[in-house]
N, C-alpha and C positions, 0 to 999 in steps of 0.2 A: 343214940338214935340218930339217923342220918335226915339232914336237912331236907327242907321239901325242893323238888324242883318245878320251877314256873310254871303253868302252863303256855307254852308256845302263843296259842290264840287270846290268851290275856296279854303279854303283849306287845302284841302284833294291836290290838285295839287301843292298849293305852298309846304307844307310838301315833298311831292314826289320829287321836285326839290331842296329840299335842302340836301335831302339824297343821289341823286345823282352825287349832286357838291362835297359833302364830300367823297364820293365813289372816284369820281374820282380825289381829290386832295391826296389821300390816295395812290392812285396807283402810280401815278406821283411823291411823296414820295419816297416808295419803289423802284422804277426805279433809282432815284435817288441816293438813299442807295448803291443799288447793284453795279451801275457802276463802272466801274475800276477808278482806281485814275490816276490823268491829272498830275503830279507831274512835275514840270519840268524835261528834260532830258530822261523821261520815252518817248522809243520806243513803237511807234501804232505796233500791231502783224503783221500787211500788212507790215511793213515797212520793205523792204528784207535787208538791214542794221543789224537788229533786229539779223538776226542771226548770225552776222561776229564777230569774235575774237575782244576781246578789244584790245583798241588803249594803247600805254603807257608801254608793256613788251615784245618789240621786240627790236634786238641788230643786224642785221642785217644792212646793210650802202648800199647806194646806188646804190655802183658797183657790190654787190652781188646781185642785181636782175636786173642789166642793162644786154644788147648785145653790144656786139664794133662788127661794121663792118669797115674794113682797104681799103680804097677805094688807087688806081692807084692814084700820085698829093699828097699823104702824108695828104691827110683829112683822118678822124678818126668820123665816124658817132656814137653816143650812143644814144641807145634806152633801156626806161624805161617806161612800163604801169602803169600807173596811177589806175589801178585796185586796189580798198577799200582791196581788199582777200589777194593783193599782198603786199602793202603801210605799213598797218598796222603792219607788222614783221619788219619795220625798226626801228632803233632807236626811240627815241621821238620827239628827235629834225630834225632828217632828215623827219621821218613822219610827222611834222607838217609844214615843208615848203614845200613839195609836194604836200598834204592835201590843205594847203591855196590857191597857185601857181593854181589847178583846180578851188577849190570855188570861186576864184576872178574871174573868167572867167566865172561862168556857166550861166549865162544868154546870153551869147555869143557863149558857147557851146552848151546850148539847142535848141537855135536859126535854127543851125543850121543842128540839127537834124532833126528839125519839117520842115525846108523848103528841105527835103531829103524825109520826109515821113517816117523818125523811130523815135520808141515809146522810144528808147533809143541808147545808145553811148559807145565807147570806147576810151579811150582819151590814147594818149601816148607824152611821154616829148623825143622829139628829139634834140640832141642837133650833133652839125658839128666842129669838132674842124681843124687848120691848124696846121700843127708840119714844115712843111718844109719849108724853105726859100722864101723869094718872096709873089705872091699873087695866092689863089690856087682858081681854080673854083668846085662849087656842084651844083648839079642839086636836087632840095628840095622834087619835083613832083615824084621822080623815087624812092620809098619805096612802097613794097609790102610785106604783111603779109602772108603768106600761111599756113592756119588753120583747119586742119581737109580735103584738100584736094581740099580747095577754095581759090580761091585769094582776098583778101582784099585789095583794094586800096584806100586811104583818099578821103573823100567826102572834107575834106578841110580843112587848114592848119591854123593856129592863130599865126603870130609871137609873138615871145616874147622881140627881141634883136632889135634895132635899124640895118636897113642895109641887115635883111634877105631878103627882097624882090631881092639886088644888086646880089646873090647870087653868093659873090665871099668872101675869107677870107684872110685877113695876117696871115706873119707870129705870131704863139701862140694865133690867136683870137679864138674867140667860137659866133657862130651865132646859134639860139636854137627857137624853136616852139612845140607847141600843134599838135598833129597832129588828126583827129577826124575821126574814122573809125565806120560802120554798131556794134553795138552793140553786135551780134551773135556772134562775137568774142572772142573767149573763151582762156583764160590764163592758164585754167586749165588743159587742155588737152599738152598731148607733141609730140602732130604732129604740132607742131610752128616751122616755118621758115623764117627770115625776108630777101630781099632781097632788097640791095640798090644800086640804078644802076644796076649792073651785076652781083655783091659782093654777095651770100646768106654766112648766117650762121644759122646754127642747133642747135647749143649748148643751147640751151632754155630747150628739153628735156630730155638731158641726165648729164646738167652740171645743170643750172639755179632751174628747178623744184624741182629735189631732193632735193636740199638744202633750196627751199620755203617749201618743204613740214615737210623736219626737222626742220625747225625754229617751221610751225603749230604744232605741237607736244610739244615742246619748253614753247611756248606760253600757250599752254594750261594746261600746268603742272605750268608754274610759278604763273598763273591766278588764278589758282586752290588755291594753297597757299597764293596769297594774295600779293605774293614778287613783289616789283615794281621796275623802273628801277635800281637801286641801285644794286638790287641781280642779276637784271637781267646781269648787267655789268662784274657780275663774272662766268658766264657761259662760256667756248671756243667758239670761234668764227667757223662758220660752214667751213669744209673741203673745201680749194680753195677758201677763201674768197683771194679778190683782195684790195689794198689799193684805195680811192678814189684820183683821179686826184688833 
């Protein structure tokens, strides 16, 4: 019996599909080629991170970016935003326990965004200290932000300290919290006024900023160079820095 012969138009098709598989294994190549590299550590261009000052060449300490409000009762309220633009001008070590102090939290901080209905947040590290004798009372609810000519009041507070709920202090204790405000909140600006209890203070934009924005500057020249903490330790310390507690 003699063998079959092909049909012509079979292929004429299978040819044609295998030129096209090649085509398009060829392109999917090329895509491949071109793409950016996934490098570990390598920032996505969305990611608004991507364009903040490195972490690692700021000399800056904590109380130079915090507020003291002196409340009536000998409490001593300090407030410090946890702001990536702000953080990063601190030291290493004060920035990386700031840095961690929010990351341990943020699925608890998210949380609490989304059951608010914001797409993002503001977190600040409040902390209450007692200097006077005895046992002194705060009231933890009574912090208002005033930013740009709005009021910001916490969508909701994260202790951190055992006891902050009692919302009372001995003498030399510290009771301290996350406080989690509307995201719109902008550090950047210096119409900032914080008000706790009754107490405001102003000094964010005429003491606090200037001296973030000189650090910015600071940071960007030592970045530039390459000089890391080390050198950065031998820069002066910004005008009215305060010692920490």
């Amino acid at each position: 019996m003699s063998a079959a012969v092909p049909n012509v138009s079979t292929i004429a098709s299978t040819i044609a599909l295998a030129v096209a598989l090649t085509a398009c294994a060829g392109a999917t190549s090329g895509a491949q080629a071109g793409a950016p590299p996934t490098a570990a550590g390598r920032l996505p261009t969305d990611d608004p991170s991507a364009t903040l000052l490195p972490a690692g060449f700021g000399t800056l300490r904590q109380d130079d970016v915090a507020l003291r409000v002196g409340l009536v009762g000998g409490v001593t309220v300090r407030l410090i935003p946890l702001d990536e633009g702000v953080i990063r001008l601190l030291s290493p070590d004060s920035y990386r326990a700031l840095h961690d102090l929010q990351a341990g939290r943020s699925a608890q901080l998210a949380e609490i965004a989304r059951r608010f209905g914001y797409q993002k947040y503001s977190v600040w590290y409040v902390s209450f200290f007692g200097s006077e004798q005895g046992e002194a009372r705060f009231s933890p609810q009574e912090v208002i932000i005033t930013n740009a000519g709005r009021d910001f009041r916490p969508l909701d507070i994260v202790p951190l300290t055992p006891g902050f709920g009692e919302q009372r202090l001995r003498q030399r204790s510290t009771q301290s919290a996350l406080y989690v405000f509307d995201g719109t909140l902008d550090v950047n600006q210096s119409q900032l006024t914080v008000t706790v209890e009754t107490t405001p203070d102003d000094s964010w934009g005429n003491v606090v900023l200037p001296r973030i924005e000189r650090e910015r500057a600071l940071v960007r020249s030592r970045a530039a160079r390459g000089a890391g903490p080390a050198a950065a330790k031998s820069v002066p310390p910004a005008p009215g820095s305060r010692p920490l507690d």
